[in-house]
N, CA, C and O of each residue as an XYZ file, in Angstrom:
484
protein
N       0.818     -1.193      0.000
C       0.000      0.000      0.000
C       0.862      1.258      0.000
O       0.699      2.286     -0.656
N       1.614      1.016      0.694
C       2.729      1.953      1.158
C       3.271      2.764     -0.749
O       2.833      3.662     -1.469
N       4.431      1.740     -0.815
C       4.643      1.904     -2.508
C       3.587      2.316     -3.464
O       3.945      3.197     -4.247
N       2.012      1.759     -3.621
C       0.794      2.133     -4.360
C       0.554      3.744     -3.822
O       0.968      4.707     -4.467
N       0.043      3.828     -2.931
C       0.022      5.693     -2.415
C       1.283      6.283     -2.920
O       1.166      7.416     -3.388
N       2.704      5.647     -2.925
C       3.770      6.782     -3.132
C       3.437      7.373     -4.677
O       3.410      8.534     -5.085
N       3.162      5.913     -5.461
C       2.951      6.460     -6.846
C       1.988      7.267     -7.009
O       2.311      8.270     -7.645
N       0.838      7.215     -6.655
C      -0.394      7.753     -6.652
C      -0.004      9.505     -6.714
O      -0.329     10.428     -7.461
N       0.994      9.348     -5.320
C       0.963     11.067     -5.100
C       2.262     11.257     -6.167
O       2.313     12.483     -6.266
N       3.098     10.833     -6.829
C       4.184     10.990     -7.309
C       3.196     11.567     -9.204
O       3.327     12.682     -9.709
N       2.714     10.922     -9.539
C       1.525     10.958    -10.505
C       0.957     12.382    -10.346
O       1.033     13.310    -11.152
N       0.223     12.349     -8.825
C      -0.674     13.689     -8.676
C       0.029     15.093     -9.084
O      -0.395     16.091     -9.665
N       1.441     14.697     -8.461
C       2.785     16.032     -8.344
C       2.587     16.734     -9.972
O       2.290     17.832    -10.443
N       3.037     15.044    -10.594
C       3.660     15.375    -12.056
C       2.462     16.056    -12.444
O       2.870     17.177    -12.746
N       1.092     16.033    -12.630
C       0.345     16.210    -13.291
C      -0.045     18.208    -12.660
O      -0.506     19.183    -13.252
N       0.391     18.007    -11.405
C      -0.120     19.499    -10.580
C       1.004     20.255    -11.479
O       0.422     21.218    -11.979
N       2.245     20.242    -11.867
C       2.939     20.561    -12.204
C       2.732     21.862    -13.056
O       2.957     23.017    -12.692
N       2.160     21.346    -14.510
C       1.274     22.233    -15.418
C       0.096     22.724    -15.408
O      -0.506     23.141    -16.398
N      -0.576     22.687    -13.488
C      -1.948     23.399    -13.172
C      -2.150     24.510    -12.758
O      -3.233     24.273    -12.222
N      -1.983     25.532    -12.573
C      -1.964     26.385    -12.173
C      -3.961     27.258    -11.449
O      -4.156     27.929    -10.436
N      -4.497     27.016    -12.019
C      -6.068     27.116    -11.531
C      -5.891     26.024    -10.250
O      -5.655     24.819    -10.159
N      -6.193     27.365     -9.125
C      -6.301     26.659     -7.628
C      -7.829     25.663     -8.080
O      -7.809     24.519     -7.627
N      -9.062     26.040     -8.902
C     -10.079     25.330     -8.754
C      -9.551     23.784     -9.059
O      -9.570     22.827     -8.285
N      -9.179     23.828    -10.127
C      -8.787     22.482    -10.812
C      -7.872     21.726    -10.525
O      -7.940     20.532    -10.818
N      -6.419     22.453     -9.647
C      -5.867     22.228     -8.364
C      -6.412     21.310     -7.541
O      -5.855     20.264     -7.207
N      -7.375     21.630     -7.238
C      -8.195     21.050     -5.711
C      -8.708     19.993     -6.254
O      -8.754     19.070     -5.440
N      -9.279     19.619     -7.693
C      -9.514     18.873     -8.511
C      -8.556     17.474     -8.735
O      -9.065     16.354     -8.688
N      -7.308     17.661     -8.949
C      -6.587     16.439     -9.196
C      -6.238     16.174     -7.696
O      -6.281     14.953     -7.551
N      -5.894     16.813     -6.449
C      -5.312     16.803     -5.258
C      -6.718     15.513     -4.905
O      -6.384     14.348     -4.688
N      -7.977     15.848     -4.893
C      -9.174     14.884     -4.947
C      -9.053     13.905     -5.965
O      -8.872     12.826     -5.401
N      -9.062     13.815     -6.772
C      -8.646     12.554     -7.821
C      -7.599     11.485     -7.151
O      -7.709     10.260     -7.099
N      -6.344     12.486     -6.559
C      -5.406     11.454     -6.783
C      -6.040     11.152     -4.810
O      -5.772      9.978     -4.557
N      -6.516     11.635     -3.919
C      -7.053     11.192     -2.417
C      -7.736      9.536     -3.428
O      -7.045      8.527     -3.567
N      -8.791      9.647     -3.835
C      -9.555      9.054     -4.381
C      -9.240      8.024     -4.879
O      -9.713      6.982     -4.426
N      -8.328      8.006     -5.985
C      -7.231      6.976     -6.290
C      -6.222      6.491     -5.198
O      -5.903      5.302     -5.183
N      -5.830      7.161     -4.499
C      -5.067      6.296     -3.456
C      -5.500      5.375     -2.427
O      -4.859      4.442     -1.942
N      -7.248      5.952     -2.030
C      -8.081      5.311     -1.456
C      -8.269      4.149     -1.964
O      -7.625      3.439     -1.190
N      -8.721      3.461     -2.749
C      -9.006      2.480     -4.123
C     -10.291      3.060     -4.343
O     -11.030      2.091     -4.524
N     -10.936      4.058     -4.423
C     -11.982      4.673     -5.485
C     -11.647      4.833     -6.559
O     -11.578      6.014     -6.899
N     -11.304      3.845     -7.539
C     -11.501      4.176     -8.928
C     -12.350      3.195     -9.747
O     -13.197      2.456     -9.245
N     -12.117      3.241    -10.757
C     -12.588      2.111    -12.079
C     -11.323      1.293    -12.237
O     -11.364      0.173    -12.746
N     -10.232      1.825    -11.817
C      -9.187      0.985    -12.848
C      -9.452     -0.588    -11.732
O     -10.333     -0.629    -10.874
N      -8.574     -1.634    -11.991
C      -8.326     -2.667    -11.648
C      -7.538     -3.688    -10.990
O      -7.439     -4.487    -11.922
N      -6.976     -4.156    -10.124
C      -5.454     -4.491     -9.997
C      -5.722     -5.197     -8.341
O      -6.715     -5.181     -7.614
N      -4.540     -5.708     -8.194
C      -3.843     -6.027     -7.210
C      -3.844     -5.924     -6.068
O      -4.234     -6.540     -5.076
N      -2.868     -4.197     -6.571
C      -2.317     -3.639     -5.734
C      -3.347     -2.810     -4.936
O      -3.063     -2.423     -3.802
N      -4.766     -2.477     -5.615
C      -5.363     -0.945     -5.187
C      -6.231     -1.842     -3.976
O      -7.015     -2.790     -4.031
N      -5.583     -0.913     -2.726
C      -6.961     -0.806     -1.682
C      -8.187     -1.268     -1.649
O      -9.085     -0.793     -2.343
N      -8.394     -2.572     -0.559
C     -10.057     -2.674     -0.990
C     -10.504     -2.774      0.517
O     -11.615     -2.358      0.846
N      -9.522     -3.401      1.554
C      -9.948     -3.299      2.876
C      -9.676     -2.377      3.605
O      -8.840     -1.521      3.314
N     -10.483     -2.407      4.908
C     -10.747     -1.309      5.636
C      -9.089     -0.806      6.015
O      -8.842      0.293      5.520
N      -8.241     -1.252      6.588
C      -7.453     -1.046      6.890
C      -6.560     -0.964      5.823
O      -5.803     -0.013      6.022
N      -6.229     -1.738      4.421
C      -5.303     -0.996      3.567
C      -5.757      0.323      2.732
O      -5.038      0.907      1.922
N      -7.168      0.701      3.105
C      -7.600      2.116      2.909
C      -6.956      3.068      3.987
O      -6.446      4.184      3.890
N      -7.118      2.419      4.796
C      -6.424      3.712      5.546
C      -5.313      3.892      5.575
O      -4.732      4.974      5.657
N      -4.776      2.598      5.494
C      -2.860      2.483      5.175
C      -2.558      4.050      4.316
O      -2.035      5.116      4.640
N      -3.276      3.444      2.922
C      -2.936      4.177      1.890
C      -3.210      5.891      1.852
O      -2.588      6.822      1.342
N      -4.516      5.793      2.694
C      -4.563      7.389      2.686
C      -3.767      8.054      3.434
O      -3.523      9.188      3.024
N      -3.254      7.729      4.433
C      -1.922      8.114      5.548
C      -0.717      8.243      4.258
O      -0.017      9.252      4.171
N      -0.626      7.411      3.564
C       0.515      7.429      2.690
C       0.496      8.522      1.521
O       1.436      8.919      0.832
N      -0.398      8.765      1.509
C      -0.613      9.815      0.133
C      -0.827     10.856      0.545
O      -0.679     11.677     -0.360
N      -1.397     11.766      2.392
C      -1.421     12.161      2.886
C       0.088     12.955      3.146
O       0.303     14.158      3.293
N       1.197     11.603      3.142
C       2.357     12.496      4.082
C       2.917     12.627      3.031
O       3.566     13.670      3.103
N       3.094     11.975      1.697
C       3.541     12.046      0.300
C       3.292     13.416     -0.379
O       3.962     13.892     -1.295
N       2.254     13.947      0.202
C       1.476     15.411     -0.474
C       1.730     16.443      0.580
O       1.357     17.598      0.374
N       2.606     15.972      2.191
C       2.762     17.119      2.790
C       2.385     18.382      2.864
O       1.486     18.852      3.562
N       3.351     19.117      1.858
C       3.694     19.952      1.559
C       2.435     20.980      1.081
O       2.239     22.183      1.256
N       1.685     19.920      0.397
C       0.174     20.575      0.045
C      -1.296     20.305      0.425
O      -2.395     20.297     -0.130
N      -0.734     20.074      1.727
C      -1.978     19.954      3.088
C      -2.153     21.522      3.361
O      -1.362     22.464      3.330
N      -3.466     21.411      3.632
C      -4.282     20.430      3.872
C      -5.206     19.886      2.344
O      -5.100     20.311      1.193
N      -5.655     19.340      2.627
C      -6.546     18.982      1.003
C      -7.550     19.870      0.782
O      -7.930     20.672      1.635
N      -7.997     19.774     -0.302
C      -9.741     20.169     -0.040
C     -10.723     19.480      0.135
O     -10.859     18.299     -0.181
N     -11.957     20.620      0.983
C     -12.833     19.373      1.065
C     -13.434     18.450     -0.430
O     -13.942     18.721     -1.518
N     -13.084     17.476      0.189
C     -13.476     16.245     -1.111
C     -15.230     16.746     -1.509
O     -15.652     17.156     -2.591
N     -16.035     16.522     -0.138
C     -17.396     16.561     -0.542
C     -17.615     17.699     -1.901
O     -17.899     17.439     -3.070
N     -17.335     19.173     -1.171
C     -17.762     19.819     -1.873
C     -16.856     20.136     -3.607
O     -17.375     20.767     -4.528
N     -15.270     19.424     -3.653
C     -15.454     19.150     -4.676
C     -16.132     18.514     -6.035
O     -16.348     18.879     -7.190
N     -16.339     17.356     -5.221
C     -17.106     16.549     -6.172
C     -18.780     16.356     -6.298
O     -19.527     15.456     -6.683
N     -18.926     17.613     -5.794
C     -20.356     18.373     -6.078
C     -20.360     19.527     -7.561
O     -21.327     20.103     -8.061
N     -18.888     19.563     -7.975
C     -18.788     20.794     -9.072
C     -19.412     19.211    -10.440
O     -19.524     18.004    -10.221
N     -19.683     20.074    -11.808
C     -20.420     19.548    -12.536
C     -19.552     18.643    -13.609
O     -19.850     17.739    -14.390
N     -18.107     19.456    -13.196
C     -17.290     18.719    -14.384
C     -16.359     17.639    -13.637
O     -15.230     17.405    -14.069
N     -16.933     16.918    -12.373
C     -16.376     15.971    -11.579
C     -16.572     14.438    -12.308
O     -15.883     13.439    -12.099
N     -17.651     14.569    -13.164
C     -18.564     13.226    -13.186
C     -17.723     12.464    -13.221
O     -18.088     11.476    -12.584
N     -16.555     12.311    -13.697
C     -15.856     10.746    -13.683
C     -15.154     10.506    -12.141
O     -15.012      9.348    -11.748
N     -14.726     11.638    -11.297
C     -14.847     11.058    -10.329
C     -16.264     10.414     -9.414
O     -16.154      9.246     -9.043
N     -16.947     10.807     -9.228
C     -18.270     10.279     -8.775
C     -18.391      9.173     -9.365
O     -19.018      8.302     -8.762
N     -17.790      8.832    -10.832
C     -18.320      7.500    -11.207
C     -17.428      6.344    -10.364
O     -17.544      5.169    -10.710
N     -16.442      6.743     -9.135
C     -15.978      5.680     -8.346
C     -16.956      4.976     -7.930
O     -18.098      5.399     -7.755
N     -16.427      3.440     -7.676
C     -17.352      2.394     -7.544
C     -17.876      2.621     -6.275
O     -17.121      2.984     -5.373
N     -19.150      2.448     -6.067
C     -20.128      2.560     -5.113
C     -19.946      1.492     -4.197
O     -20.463      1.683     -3.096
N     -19.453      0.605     -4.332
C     -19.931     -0.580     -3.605
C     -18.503     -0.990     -2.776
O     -18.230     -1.873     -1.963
N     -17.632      0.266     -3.495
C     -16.215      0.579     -2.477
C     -16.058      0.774     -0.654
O     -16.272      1.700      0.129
N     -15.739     -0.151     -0.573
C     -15.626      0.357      1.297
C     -15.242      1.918      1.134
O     -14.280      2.262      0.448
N     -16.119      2.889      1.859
C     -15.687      3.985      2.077
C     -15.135      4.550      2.746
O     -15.814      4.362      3.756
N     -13.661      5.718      3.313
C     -13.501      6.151      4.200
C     -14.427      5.931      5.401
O     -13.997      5.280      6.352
N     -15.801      6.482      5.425
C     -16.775      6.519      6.604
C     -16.903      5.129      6.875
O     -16.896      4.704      8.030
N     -17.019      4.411      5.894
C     -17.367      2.848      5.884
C     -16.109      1.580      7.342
O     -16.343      0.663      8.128
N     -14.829      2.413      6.877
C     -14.362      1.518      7.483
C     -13.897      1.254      8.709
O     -13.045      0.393      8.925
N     -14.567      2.168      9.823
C     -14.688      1.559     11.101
C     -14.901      0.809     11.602
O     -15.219      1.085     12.759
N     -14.921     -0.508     11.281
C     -15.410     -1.798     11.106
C     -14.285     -2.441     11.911
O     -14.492     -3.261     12.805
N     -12.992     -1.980     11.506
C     -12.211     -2.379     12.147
C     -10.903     -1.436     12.951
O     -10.070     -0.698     12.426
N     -11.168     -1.906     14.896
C     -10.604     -0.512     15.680
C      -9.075     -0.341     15.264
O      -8.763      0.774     15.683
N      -8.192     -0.808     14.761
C      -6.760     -0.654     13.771
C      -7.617      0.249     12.608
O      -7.989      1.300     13.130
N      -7.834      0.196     11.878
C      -8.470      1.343     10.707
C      -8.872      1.959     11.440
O      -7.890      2.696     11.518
N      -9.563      2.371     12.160
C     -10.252      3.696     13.037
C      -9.577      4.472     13.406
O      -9.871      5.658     13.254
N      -8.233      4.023     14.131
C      -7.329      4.918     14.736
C      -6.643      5.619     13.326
O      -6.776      6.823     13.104
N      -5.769      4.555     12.251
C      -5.654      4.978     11.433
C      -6.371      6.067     10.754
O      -5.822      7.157     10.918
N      -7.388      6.087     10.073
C      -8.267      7.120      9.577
C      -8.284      8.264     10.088
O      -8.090      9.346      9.533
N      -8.652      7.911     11.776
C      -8.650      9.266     12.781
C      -7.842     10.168     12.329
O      -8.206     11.259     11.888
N      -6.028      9.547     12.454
C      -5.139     10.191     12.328
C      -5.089     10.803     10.776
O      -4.612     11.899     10.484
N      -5.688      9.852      9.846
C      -5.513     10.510      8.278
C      -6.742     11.716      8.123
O      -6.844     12.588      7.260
N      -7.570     11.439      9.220
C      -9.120     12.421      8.974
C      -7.704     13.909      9.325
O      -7.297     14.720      8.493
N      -7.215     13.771     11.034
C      -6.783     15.169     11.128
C      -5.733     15.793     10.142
O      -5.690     16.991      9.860
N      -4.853     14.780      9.630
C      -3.552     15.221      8.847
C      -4.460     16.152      7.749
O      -4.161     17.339      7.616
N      -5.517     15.601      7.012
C      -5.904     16.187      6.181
C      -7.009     17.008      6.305
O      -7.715     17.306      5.342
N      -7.278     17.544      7.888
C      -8.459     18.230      8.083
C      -9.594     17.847      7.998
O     -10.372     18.784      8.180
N     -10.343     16.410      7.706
C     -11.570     16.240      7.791
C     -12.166     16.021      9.287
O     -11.441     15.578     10.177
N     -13.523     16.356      9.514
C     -14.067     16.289     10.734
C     -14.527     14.674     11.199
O     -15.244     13.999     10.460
N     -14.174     14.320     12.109
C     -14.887     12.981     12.520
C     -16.281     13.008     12.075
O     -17.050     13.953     12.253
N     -16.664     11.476     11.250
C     -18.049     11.546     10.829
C     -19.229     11.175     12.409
O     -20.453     11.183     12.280
């Protein structure tokens, strides 16, 4: 998980690189949270599906992006209109909120909720 988040944010960097619009900014910084989480379409292995290598990974992409903490809020990004392919992450994905299920992920998360400013659900 560890290595999967590094790329994730190593990806996000390259791509922030040539962004300059803070909106659209806040845009891939959410894409690549999202992708490091395992919210995507793509397929594999490696990507996040349990409670706890979700949280692994978001801690990892979290301290990988340092520098450009805090995030934005996810919600109200992916309320803008030209999000749709993120929203099209799979639904049936254990979610951040989802994975308290287990008290090792909880603490984890906790700590990835404050690094990145989200409020306890």
């Amino acid at each position: 998980m560890r290595l999967y988040a590094a790329m994730i944010a190593m990806c996000t960097r390259v791509a922030l690189e040539e962004v300059t619009d803070p909106i659209e900014r806040d845009e891939l910084l959410v894409a690549g949270l999202l992708r490091a989480s395992g919210h995507t379409t793509a397929r594999g292995c490696v990507i996040p599906a349990q409670a706890l290598e979700i949280a692994s990974a978001v801690v990892e992409y979290v301290l990988a992006m340092h520098d450009l903490t805090p995030l934005p809020d996810v919600d109200s990004v992916l309320q803008r209109t030209n999000v749709a392919v993120l929203r099209a992450a799979p639904h049936n994905h254990v979610s951040l909120h989802d994975a308290e299920e287990s008290p090792l992920a909880t603490r984890v998360l906790r700590k990835a909720r404050s690094l990145i400013g989200l409020a306890e659900p």
